[in-house]
Backbone bond lengths (Angstrom), bond angles and torsions (degrees), N, CA, C in turn:
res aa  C-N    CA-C-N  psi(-1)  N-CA   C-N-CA  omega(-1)  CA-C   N-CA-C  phi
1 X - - - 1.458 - - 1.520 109.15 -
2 X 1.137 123.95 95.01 1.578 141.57 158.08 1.377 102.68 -24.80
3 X 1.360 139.67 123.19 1.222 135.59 143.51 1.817 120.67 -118.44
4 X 1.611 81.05 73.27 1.756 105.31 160.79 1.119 108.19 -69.14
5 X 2.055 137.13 -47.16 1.232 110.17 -148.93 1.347 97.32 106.51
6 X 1.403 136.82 -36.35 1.273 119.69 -158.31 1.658 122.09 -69.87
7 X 1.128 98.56 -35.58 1.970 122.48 176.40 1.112 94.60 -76.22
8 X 1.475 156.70 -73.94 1.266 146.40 -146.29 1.695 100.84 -93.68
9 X 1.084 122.59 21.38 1.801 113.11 173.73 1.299 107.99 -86.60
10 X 1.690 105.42 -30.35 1.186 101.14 -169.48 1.657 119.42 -90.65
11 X 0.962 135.87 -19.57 1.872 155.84 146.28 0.992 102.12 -16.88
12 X 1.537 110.73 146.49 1.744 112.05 148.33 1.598 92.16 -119.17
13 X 1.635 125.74 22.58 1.274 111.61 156.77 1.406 138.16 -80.44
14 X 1.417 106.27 84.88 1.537 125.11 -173.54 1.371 113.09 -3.38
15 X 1.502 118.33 -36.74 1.631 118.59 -134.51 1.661 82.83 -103.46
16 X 1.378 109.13 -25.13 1.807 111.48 178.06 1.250 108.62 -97.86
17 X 1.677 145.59 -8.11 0.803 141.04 165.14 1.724 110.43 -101.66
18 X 0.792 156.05 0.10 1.183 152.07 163.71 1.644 101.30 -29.05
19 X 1.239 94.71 130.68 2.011 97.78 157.84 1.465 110.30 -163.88
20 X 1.336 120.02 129.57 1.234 138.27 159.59 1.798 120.30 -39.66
21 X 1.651 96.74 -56.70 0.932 97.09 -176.02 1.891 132.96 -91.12
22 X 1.406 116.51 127.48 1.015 117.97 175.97 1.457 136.25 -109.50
23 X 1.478 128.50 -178.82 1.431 112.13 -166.15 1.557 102.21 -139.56
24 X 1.052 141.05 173.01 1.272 143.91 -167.38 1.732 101.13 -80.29
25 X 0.854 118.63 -57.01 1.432 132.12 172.81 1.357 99.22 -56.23
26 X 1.793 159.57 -16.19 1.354 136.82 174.62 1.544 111.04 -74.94
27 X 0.812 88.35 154.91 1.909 99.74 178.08 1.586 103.33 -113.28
28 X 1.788 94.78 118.00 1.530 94.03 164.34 1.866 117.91 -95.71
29 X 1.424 93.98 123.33 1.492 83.70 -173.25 1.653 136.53 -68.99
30 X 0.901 123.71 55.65 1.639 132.65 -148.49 1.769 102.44 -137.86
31 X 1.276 105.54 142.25 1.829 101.17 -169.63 1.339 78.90 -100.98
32 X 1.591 142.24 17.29 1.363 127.43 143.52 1.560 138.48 -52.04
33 X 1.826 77.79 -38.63 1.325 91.13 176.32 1.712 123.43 -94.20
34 X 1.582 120.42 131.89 0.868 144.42 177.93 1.919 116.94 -15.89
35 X 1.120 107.28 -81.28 1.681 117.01 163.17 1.168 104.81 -55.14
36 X 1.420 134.68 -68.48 1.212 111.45 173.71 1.704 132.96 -34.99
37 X 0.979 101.39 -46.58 1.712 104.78 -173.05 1.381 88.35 -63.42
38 X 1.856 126.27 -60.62 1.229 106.78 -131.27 1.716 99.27 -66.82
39 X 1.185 120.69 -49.68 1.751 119.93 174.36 1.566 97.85 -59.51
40 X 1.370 168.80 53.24 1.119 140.12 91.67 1.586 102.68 -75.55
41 X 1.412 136.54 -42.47 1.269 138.55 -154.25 1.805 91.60 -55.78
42 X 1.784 107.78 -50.84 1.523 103.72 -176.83 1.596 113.65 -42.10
43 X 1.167 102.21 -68.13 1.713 104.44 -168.24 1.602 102.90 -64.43
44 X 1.161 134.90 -1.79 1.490 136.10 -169.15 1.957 88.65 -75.89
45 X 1.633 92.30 -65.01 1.500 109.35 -179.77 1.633 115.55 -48.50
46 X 1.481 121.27 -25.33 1.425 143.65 173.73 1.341 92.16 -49.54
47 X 1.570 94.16 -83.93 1.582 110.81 -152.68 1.650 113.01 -51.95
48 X 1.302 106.73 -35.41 1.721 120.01 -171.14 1.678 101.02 74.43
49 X 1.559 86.29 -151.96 1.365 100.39 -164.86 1.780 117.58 -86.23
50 X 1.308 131.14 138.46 1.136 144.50 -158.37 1.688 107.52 -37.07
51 X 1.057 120.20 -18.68 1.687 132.08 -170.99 1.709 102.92 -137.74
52 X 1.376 108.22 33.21 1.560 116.45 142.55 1.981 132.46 -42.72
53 X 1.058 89.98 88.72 1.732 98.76 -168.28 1.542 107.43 -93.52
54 X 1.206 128.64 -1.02 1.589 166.66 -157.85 1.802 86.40 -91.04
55 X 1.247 111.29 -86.20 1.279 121.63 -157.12 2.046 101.83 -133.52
56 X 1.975 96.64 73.87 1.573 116.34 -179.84 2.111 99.17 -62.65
57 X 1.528 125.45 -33.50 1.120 109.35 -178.35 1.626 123.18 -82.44
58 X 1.304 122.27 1.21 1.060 100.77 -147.42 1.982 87.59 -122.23
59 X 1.479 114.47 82.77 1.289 136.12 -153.21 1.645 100.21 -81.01
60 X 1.498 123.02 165.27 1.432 115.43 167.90 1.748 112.71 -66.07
61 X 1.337 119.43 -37.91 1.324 108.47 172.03 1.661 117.78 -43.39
62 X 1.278 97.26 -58.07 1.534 91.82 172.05 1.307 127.48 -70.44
63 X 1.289 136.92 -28.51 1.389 118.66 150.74 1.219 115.26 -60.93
64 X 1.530 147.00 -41.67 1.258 132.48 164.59 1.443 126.46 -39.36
65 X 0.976 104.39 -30.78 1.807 122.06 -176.41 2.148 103.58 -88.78
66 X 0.958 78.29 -16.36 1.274 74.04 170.57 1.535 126.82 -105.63
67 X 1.622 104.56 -22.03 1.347 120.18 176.93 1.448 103.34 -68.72
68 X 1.179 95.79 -52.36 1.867 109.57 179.93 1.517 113.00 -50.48
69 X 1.396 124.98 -47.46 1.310 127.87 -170.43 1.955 96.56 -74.89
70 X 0.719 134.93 -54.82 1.229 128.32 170.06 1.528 141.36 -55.64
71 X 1.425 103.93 -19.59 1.699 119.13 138.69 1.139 128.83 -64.02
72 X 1.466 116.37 -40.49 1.121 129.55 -148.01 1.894 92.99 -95.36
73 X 1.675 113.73 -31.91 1.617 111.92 168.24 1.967 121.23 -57.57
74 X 1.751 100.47 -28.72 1.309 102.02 -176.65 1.486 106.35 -68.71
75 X 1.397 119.25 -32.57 1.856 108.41 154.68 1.953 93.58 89.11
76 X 1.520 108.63 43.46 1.246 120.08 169.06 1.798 104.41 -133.90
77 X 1.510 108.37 -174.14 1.057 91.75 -139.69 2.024 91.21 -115.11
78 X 0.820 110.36 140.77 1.503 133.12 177.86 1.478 107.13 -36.01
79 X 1.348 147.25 108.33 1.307 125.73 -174.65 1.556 96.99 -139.72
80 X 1.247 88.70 157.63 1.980 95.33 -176.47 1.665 112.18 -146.74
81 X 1.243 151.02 122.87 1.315 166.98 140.07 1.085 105.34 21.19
82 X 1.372 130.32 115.70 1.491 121.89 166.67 1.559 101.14 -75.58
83 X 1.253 125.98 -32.65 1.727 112.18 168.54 1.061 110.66 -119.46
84 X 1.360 122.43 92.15 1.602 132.08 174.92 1.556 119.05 -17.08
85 X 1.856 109.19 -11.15 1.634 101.63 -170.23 1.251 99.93 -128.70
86 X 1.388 106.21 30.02 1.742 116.28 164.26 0.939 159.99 -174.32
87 X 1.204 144.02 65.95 1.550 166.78 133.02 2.259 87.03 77.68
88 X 1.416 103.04 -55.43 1.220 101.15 176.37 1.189 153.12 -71.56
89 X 1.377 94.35 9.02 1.732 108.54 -155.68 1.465 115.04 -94.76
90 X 2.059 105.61 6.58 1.524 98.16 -170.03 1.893 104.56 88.51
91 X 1.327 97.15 154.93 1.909 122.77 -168.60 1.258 103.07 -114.55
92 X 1.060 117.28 162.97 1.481 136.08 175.31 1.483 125.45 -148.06
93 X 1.268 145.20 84.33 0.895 137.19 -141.47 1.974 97.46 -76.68
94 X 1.358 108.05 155.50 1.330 119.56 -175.17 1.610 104.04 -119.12
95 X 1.369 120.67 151.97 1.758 121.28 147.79 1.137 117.84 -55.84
96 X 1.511 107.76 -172.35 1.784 102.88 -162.01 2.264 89.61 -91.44
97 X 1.025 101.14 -31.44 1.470 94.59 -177.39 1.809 128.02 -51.13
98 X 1.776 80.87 -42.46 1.644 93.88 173.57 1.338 106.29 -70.40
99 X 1.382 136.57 -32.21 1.326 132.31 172.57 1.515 143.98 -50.17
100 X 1.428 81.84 -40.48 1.858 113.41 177.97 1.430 107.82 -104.20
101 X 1.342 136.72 2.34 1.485 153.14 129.23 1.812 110.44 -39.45
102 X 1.683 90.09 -84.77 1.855 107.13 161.50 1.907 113.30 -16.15
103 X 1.567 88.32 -72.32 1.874 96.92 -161.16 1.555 91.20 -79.32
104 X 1.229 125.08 -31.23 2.053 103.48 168.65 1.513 124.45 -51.23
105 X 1.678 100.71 -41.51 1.509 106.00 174.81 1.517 125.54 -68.68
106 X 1.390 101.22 -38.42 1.397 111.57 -179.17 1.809 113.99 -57.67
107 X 1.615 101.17 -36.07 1.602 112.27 176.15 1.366 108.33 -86.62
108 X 1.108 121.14 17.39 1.702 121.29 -167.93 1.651 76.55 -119.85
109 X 1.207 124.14 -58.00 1.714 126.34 -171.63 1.577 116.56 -51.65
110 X 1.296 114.62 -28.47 1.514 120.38 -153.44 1.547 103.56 -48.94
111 X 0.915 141.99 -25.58 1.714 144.37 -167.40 1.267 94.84 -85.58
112 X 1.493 133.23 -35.43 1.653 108.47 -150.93 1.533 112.77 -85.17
113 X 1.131 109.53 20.63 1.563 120.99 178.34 1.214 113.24 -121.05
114 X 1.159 107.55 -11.50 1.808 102.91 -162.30 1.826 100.35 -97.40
């Protein structure tokens, strides 16, 4: 059994995607994490506030789609929290759907903190 990665990249079955190992280029998807936050925080500051009449085209889908395409150029691998409330809990690598799911919600969330 080859363990390239190549069969389990494509899964969002946790138990086949699991990997220890990571690379400078993966993106963990979590506003825990550091890089992550700071490029959502940019487009957060983009988008403004939920009733932005300033800039009507420039929607969270499309910053999501744009956040996504620019992860997705560094050509690492999609990763997400096995316990959403901790840095420690171990990675899980995701598909590109579950990914761009993640960064839609996260840009759909940006108000409920502020």
């Amino acid at each position: 059994d080859d363990d390239n990665g190549s069969a389990s990249s494509k899964t969002s079955n946790a138990s086949d995607s699991e990997d220890d190992s990571t690379s400078a280029s993966d993106i963990v998807l979590s506003l825990r994490d550091p890089t992550y936050l700071h490029v959502m925080q940019q487009y957060f500051k983009k988008l403004g506030s939920r009733s932005n009449p300033n800039n009507p085209d420039f929607t969270e889908a499309i910053a999501a789609k744009e956040v996504f395409d620019m992860f997705k150029n560094k050509n690492g691998k999609f990763l997400k929290l096995k316990n959403p409330y901790s840095m420690e809990g171990g990675l899980i690598e995701v598909d590109d759907d579950d990914a761009m799911d993640k960064i839609q919600h996260d840009m759909n969330r940006r108000m409920e903190s502020a």
